[in-house]
N, C-alpha and C positions, 0 to 999 in steps of 0.2 A: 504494500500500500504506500502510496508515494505522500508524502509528506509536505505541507507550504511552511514556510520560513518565516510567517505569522500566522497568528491564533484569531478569533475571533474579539476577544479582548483587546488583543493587538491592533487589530484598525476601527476597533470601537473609541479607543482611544485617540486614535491618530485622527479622525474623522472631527472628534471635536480640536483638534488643534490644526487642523488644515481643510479648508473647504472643498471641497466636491467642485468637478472632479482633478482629480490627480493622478499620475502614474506611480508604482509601488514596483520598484528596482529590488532584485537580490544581488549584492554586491559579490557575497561568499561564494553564489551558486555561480554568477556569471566566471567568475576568479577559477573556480574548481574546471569549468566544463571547459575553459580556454584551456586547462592542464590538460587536461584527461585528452582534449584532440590532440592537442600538441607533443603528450606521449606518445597515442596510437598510430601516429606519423613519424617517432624518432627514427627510424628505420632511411626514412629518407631525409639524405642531410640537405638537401634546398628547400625542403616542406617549409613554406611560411602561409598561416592563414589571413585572406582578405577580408575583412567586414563591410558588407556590401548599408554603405553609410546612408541608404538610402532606406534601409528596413528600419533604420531607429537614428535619426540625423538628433544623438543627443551627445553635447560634448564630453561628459560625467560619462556615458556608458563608454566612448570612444577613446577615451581616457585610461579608462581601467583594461581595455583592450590592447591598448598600445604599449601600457603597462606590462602587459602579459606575452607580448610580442608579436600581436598579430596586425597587419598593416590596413590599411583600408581600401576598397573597392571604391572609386567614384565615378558617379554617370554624369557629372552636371557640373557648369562653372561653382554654381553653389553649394555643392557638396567638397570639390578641391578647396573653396576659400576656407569651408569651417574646417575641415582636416587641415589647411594649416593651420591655422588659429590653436589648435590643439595640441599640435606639435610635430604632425607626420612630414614628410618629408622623403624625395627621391625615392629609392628601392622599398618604400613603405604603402607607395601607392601604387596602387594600376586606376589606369583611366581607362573606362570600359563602357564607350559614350555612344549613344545610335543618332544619326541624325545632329551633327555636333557641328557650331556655327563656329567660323574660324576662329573668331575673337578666343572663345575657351579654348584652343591647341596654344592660341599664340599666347593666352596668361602662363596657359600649363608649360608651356616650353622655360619660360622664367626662371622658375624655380624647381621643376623638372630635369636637370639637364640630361638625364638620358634618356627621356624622351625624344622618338622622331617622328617628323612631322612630315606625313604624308598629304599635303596642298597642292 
């Protein structure tokens, strides 16, 4: 039986000290599951995981991912800015854009430099 990381007490509480709604992060869980892939991949030494910044564009969760070592996935000029703003950087991102207006290659080129740009 799988278990949540709060009780009912727990966001009874939280509920009168934060308004509705909000989102409710597991720091521990997200920490543990970044481990657990990144063992089950030690096998291969280039294995790095991407976090596709586009299923949770939250700097706190992108944070404790990077922490962890996994680099981030971006589809949009505005997902590259807040990965950097975060701290990622080079071989920490792929840019994995459909339909991508020059301008985003030519920011991402910036600070990208092994990025190439096919215009």
């Amino acid at each position: 039986m799988k278990k949540t990381f709060v009780n009912l007490e727990q966001l009874q509480e939280i509920t009168q000290k934060h308004p509705t709604p909000f989102h409710l992060y597991d720091e521990k869980g997200i920490r543990e599951n970044a481990r657990r892939l990144k063992k089950a991949f030690e096998w291969n030494k280039g294995f790095k995981e991407y976090f596709a910044v586009k299923a949770t564009p939250n700097p706190t969760i992108m944070n404790i991912l990077r922490e962890e070592g996994c680099g981030v996935d971006c589809s949009s000029l505005t997902e590259l800015m807040l990965s950097e703003a975060v701290g990622f950087a080079g071989h920490e991102i792929m840019f994995s854009s459909n339909v991508t207006p020059v301008e985003d290659f030519k920011y991402a080129k910036k600070w990208m430099p092994l990025l190439t740009l096919m215009i």
